[in-house]
PDB file with SEQRES, HELIX, SHEET and CRYST1 records, atoms N, CA, C and O in Angstrom:
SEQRES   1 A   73  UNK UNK UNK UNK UNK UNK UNK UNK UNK UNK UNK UNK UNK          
SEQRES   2 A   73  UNK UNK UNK UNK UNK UNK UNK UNK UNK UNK UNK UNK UNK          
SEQRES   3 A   73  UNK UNK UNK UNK UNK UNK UNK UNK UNK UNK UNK UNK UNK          
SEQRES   4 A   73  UNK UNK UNK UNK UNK UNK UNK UNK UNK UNK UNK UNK UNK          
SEQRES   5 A   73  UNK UNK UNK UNK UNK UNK UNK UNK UNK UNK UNK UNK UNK          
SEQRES   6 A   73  UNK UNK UNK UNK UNK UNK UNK UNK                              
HELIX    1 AA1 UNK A    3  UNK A   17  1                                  15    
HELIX    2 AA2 UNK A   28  UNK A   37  1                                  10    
HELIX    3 AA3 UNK A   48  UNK A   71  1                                  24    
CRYST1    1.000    1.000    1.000  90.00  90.00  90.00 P 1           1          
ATOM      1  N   UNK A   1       6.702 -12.841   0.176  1.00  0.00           N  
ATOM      2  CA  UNK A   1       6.423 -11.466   0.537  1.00  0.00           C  
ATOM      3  C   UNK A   1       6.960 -11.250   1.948  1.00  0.00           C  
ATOM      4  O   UNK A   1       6.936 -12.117   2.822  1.00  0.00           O  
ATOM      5  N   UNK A   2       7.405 -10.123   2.081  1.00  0.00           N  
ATOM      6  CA  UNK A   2       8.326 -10.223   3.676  1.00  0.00           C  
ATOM      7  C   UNK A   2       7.293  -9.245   4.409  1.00  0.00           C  
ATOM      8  O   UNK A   2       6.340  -8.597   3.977  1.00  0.00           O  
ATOM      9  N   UNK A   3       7.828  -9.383   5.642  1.00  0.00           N  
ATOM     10  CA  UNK A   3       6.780  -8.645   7.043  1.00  0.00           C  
ATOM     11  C   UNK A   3       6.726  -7.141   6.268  1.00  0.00           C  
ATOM     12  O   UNK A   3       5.742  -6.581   6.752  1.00  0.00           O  
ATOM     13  N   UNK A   4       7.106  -6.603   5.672  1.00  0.00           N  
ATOM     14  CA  UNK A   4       6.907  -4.825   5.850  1.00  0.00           C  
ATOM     15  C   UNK A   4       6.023  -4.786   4.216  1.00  0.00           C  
ATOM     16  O   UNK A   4       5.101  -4.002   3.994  1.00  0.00           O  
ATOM     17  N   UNK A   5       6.358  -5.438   3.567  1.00  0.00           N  
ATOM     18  CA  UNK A   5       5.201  -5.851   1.941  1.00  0.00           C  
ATOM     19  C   UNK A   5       3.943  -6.062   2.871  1.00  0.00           C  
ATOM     20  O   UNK A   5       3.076  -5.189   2.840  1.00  0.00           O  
ATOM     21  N   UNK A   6       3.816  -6.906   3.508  1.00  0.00           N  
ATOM     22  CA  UNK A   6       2.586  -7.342   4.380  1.00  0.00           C  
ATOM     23  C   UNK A   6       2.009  -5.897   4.829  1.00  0.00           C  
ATOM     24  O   UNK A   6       1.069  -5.317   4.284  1.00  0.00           O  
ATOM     25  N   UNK A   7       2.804  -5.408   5.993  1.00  0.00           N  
ATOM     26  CA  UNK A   7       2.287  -4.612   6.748  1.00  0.00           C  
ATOM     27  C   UNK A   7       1.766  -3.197   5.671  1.00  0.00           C  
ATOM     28  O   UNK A   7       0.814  -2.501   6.023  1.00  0.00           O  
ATOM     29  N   UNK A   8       2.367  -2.975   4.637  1.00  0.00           N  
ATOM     30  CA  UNK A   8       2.232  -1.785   3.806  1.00  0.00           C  
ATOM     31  C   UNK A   8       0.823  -2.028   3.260  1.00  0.00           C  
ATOM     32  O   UNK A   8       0.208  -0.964   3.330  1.00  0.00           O  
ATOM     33  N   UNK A   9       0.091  -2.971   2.763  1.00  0.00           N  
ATOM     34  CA  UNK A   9      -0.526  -3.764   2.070  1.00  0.00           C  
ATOM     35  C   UNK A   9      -1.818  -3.865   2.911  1.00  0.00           C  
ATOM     36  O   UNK A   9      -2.948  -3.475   2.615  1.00  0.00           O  
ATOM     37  N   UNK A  10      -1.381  -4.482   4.035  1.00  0.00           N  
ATOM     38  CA  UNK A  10      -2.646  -4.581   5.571  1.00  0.00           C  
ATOM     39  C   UNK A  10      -2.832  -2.769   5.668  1.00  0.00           C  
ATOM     40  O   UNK A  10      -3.993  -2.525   5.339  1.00  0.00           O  
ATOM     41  N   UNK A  11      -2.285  -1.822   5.912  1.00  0.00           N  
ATOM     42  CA  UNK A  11      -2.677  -0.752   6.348  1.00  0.00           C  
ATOM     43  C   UNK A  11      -3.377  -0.285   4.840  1.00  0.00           C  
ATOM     44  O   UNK A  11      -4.437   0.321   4.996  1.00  0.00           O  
ATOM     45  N   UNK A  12      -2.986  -0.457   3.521  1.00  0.00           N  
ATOM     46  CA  UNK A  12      -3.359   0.200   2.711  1.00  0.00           C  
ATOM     47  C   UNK A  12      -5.103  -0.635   2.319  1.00  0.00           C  
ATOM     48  O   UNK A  12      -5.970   0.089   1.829  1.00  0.00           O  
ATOM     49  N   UNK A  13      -5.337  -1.743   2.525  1.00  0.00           N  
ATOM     50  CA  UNK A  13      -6.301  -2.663   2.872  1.00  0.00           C  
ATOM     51  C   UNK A  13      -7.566  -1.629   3.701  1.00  0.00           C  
ATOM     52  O   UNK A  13      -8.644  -1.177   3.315  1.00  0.00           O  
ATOM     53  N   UNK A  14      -6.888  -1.552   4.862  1.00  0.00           N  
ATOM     54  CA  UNK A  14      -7.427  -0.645   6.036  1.00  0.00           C  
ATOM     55  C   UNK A  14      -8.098   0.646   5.709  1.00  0.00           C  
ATOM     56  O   UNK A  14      -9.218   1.011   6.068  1.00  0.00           O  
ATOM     57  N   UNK A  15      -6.994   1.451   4.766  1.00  0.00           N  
ATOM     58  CA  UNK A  15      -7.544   2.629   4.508  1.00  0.00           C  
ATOM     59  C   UNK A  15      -8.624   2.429   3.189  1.00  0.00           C  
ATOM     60  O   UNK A  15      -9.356   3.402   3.004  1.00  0.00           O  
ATOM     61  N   UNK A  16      -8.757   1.557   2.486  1.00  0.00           N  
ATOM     62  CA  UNK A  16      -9.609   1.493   1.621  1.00  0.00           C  
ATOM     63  C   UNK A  16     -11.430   0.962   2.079  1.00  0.00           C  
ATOM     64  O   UNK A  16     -12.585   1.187   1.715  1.00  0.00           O  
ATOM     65  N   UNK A  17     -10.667   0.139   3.105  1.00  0.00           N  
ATOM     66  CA  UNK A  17     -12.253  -0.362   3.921  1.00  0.00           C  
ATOM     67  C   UNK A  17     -13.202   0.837   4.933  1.00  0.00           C  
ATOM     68  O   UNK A  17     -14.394   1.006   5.189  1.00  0.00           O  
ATOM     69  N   UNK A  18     -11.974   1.471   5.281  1.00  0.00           N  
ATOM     70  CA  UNK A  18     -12.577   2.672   6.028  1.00  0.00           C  
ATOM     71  C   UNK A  18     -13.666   3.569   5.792  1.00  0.00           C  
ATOM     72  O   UNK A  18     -14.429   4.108   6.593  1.00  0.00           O  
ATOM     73  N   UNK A  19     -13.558   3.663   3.849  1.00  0.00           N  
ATOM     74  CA  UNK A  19     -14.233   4.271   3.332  1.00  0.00           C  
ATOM     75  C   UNK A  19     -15.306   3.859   3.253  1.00  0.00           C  
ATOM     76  O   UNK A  19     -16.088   4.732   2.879  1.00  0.00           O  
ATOM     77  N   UNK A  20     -15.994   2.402   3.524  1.00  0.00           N  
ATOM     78  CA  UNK A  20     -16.870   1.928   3.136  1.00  0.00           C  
ATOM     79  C   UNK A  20     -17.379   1.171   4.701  1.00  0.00           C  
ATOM     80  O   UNK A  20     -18.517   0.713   4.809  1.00  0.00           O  
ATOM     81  N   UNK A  21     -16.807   1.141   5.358  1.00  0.00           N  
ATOM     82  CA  UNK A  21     -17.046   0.815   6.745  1.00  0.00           C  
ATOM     83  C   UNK A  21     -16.714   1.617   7.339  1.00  0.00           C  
ATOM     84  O   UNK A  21     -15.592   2.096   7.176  1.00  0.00           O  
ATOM     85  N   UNK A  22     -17.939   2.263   8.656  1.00  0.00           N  
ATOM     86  CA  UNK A  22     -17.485   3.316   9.476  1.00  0.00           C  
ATOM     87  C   UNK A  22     -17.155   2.758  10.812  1.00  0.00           C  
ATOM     88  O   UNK A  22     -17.197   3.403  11.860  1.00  0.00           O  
ATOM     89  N   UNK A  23     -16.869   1.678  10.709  1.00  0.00           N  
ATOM     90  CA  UNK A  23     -16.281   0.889  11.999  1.00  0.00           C  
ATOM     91  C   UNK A  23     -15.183   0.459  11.948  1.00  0.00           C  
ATOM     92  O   UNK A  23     -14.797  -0.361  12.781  1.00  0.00           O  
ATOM     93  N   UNK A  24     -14.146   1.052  10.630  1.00  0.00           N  
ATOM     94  CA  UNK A  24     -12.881   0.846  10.878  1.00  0.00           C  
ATOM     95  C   UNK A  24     -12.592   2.279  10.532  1.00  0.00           C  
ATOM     96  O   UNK A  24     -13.138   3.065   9.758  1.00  0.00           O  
ATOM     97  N   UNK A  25     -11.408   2.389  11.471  1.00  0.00           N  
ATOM     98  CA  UNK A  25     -10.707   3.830  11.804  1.00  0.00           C  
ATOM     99  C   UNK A  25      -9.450   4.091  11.528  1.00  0.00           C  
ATOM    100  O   UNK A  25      -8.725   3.700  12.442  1.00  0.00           O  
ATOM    101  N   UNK A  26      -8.927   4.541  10.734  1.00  0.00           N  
ATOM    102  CA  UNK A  26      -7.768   5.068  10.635  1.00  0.00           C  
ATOM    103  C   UNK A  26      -7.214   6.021  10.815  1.00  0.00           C  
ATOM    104  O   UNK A  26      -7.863   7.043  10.596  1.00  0.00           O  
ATOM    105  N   UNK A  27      -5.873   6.172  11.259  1.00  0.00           N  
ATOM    106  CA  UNK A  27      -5.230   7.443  12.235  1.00  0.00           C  
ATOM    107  C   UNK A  27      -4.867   8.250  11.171  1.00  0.00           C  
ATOM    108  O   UNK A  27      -4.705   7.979   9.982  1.00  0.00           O  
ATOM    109  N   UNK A  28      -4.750   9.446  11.883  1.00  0.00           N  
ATOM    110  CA  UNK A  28      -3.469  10.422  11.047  1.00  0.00           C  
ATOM    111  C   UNK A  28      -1.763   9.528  10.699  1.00  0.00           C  
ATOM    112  O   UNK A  28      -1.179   9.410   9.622  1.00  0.00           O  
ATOM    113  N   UNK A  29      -1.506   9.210  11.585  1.00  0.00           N  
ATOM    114  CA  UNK A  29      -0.471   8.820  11.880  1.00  0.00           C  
ATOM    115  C   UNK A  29      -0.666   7.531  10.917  1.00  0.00           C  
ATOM    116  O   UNK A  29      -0.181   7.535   9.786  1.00  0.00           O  
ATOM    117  N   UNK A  30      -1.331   6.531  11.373  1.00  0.00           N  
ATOM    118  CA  UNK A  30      -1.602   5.764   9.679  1.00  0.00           C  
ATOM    119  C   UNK A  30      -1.560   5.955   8.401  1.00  0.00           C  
ATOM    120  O   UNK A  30      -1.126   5.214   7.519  1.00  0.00           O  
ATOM    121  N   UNK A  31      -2.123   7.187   8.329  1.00  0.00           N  
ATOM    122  CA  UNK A  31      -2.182   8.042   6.978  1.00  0.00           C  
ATOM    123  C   UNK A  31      -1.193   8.230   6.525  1.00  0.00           C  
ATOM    124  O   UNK A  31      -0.883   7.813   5.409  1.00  0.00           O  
ATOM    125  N   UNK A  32      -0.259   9.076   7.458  1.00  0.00           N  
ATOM    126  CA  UNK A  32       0.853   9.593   6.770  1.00  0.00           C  
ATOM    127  C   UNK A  32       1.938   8.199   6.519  1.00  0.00           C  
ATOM    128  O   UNK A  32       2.689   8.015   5.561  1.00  0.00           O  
ATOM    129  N   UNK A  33       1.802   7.640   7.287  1.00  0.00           N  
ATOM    130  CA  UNK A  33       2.806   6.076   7.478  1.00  0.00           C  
ATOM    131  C   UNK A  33       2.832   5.516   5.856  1.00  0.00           C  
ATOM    132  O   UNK A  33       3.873   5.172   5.296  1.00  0.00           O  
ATOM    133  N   UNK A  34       1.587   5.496   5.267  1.00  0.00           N  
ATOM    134  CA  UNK A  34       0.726   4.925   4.480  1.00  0.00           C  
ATOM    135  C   UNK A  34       1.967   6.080   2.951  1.00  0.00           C  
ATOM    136  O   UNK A  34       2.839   5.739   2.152  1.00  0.00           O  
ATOM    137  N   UNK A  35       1.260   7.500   3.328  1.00  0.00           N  
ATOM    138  CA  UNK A  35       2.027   8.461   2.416  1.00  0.00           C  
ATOM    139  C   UNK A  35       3.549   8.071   2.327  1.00  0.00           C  
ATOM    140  O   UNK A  35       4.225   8.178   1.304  1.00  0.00           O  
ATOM    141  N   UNK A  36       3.853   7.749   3.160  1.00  0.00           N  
ATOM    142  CA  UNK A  36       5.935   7.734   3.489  1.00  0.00           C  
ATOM    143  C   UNK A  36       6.038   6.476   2.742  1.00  0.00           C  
ATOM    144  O   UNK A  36       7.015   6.339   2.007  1.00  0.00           O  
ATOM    145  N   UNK A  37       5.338   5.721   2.808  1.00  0.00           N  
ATOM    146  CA  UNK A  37       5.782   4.170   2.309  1.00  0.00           C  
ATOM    147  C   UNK A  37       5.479   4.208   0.624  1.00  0.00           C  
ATOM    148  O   UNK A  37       5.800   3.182   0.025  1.00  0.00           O  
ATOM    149  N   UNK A  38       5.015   5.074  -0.003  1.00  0.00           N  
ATOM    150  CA  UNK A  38       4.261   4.841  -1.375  1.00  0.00           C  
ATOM    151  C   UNK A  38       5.648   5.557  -1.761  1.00  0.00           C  
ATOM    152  O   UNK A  38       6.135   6.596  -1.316  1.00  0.00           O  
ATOM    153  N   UNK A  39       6.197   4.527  -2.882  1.00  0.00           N  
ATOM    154  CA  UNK A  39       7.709   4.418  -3.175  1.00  0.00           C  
ATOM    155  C   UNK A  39       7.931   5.419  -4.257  1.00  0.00           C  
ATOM    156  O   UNK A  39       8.958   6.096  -4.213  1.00  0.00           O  
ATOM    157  N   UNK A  40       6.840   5.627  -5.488  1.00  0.00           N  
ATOM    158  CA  UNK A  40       6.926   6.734  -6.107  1.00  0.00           C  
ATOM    159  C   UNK A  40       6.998   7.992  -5.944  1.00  0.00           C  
ATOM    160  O   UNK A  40       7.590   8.807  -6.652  1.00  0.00           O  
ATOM    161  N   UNK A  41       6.179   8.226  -4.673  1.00  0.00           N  
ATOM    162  CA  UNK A  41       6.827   9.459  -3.691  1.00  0.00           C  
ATOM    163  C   UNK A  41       5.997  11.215  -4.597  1.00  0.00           C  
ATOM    164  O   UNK A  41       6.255  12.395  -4.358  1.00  0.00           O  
ATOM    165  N   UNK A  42       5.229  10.734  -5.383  1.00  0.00           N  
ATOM    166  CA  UNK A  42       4.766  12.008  -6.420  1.00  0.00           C  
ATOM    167  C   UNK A  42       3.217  12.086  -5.864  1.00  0.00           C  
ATOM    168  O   UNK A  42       2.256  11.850  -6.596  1.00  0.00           O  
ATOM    169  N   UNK A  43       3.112  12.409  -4.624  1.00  0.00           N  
ATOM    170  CA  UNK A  43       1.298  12.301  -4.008  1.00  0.00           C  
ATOM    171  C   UNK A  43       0.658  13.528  -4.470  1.00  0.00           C  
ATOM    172  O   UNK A  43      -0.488  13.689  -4.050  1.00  0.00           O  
ATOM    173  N   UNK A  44       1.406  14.953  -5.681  1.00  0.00           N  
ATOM    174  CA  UNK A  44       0.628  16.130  -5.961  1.00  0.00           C  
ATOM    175  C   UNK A  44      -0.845  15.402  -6.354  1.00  0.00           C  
ATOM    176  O   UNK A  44      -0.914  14.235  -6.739  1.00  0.00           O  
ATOM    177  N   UNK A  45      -1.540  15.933  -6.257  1.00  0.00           N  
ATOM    178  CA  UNK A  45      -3.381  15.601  -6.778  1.00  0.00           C  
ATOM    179  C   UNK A  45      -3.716  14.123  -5.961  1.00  0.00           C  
ATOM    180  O   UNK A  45      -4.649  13.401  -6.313  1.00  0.00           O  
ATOM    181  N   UNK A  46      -3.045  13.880  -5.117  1.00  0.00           N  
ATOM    182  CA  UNK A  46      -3.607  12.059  -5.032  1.00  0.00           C  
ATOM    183  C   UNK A  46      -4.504  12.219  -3.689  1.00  0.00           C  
ATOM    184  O   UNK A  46      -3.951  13.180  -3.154  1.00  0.00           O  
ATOM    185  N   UNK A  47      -5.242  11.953  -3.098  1.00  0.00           N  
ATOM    186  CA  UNK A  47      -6.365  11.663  -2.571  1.00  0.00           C  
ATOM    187  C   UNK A  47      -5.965  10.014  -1.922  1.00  0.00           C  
ATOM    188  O   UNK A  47      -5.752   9.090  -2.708  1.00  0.00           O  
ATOM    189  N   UNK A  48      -5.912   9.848  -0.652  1.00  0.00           N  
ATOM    190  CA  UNK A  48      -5.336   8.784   0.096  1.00  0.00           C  
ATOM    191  C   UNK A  48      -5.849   7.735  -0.120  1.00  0.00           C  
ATOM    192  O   UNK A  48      -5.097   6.828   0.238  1.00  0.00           O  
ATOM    193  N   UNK A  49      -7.142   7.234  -0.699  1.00  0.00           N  
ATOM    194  CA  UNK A  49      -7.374   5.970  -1.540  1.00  0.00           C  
ATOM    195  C   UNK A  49      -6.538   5.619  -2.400  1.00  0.00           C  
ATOM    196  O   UNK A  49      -6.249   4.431  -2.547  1.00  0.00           O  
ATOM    197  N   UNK A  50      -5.911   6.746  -3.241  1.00  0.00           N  
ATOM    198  CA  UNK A  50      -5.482   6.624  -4.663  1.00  0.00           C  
ATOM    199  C   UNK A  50      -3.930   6.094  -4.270  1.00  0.00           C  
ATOM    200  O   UNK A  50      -3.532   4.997  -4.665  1.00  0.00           O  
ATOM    201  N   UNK A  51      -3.172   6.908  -3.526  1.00  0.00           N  
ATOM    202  CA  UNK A  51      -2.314   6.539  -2.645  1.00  0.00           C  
ATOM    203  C   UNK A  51      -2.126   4.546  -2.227  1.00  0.00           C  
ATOM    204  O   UNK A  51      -1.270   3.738  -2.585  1.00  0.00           O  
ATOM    205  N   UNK A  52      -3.240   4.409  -1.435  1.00  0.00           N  
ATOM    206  CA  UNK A  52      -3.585   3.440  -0.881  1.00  0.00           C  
ATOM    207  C   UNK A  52      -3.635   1.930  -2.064  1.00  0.00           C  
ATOM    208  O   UNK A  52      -3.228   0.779  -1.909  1.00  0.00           O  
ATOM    209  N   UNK A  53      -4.247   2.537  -3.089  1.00  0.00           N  
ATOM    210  CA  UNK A  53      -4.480   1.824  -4.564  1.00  0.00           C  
ATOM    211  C   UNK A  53      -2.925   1.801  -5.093  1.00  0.00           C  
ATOM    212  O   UNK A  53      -2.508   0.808  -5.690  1.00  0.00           O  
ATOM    213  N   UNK A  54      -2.428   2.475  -4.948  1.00  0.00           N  
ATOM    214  CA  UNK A  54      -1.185   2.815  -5.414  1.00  0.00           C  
ATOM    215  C   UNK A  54      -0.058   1.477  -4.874  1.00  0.00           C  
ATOM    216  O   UNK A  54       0.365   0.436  -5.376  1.00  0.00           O  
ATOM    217  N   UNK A  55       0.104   2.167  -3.646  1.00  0.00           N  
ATOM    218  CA  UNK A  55       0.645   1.186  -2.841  1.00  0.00           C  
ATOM    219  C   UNK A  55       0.807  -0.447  -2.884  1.00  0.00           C  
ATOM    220  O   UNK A  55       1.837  -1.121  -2.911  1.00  0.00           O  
ATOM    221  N   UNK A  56      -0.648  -0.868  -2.881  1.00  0.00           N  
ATOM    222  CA  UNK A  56      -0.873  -2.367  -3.338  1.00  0.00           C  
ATOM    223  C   UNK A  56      -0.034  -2.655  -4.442  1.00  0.00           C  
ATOM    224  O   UNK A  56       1.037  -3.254  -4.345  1.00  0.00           O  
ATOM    225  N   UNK A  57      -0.685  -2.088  -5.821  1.00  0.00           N  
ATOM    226  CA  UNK A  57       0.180  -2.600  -7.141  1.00  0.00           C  
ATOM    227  C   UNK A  57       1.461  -2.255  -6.870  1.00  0.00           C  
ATOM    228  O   UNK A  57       2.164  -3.262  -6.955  1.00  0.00           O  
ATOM    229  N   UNK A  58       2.074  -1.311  -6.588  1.00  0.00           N  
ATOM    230  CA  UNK A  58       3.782  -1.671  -6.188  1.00  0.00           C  
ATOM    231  C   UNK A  58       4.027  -3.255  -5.540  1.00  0.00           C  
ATOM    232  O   UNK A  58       4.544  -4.190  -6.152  1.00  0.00           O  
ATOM    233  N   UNK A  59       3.596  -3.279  -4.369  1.00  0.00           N  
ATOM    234  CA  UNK A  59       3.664  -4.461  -3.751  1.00  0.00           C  
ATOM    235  C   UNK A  59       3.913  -5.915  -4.316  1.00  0.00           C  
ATOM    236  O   UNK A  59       4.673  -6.858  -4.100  1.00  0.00           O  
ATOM    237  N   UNK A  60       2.642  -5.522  -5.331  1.00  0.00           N  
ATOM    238  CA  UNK A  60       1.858  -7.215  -6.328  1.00  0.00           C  
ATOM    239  C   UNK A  60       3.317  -6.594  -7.541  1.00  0.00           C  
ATOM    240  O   UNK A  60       3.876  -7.560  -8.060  1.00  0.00           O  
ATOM    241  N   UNK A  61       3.574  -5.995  -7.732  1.00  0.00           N  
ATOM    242  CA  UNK A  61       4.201  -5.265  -9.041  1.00  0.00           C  
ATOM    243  C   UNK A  61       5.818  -6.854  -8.145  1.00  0.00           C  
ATOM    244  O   UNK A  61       6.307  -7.968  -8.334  1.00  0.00           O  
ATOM    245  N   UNK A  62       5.840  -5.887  -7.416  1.00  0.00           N  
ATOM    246  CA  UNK A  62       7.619  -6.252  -6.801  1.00  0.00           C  
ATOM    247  C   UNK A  62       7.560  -7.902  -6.574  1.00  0.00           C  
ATOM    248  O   UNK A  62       8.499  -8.678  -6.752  1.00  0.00           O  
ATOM    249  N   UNK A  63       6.150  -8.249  -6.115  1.00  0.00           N  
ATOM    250  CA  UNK A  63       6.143 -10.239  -5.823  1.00  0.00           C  
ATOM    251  C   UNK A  63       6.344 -10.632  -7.266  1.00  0.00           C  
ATOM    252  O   UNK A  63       7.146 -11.546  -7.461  1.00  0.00           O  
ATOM    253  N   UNK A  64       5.716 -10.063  -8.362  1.00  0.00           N  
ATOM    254  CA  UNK A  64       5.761 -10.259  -9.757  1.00  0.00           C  
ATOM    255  C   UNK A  64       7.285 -10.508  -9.909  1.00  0.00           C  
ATOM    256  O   UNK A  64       7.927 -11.553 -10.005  1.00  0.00           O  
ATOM    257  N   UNK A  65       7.555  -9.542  -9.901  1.00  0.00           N  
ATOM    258  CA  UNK A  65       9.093  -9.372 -10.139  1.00  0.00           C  
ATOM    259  C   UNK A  65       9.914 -10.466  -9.687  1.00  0.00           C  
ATOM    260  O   UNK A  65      10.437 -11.244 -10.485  1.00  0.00           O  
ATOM    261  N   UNK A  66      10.031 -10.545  -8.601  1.00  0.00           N  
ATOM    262  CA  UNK A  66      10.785 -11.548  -7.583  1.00  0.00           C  
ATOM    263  C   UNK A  66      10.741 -12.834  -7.967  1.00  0.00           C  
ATOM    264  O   UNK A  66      11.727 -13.535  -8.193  1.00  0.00           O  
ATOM    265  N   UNK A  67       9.138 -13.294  -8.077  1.00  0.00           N  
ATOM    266  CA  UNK A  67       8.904 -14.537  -8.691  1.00  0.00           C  
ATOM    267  C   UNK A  67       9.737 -15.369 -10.356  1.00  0.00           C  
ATOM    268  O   UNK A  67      10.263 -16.382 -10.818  1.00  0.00           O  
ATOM    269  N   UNK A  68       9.246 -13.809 -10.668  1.00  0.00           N  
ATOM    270  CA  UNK A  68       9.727 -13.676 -12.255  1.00  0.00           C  
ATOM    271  C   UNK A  68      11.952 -14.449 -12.046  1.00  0.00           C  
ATOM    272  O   UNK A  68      12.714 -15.305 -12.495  1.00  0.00           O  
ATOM    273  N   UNK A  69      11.913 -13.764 -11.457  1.00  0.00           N  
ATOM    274  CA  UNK A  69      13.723 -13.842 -11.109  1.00  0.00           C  
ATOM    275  C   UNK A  69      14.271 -15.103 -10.719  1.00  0.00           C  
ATOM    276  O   UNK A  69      15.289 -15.621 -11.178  1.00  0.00           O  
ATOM    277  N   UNK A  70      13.171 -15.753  -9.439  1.00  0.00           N  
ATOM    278  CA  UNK A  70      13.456 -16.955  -8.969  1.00  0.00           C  
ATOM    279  C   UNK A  70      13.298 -18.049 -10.221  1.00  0.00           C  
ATOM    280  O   UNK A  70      14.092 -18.964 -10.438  1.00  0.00           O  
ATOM    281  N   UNK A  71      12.201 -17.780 -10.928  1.00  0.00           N  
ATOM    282  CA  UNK A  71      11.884 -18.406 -12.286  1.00  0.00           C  
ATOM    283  C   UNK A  71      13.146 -18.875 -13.179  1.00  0.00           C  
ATOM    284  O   UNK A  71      13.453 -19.921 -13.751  1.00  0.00           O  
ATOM    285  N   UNK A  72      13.800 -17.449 -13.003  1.00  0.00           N  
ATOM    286  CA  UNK A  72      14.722 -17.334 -14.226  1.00  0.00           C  
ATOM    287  C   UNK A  72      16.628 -18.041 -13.453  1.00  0.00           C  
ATOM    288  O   UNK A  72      17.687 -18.252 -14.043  1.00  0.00           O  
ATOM    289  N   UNK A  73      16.326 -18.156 -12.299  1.00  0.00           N  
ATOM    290  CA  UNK A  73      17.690 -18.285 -11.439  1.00  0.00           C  
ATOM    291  C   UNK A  73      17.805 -19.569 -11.743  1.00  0.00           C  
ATOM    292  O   UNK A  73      18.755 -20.223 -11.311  1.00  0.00           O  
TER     293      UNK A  73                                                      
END                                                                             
């Protein structure tokens, strides 16, 4: 998994704990960081958890993948 899979993953982490811990804070500017990076890019009706949920399985989706390839190389 490379530094920016990580970092997409850690912030989307972040915004999901937020909800449930009021001692972690997330920015606007996080938020939207969070919106720009979600690769499907279709956020009509989504609600920034969902987003956030979103995000991850791309992530786990693409290590799948990769693995899958090295498998097959």
């Amino acid at each position: 998994m490379d530094g920016l899979a990580t970092e997409r993953i850690t912030l989307a982490l972040k915004v999901l704990d937020s909800r449930y811990d009021g001692t972690v804070k997330v920015t606007n500017a996080e938020i939207e960081t969070l919106k720009k990076s979600y690769l499907a890019c279709d956020l009509a009706g989504l609600v920034i958890e969902e987003i956030a949920v979103a995000v991850i399985y791309e992530e786990l989706d693409g290590l799948k993948t990769a693995r899958q390839q090295a498998k097959s190389a």
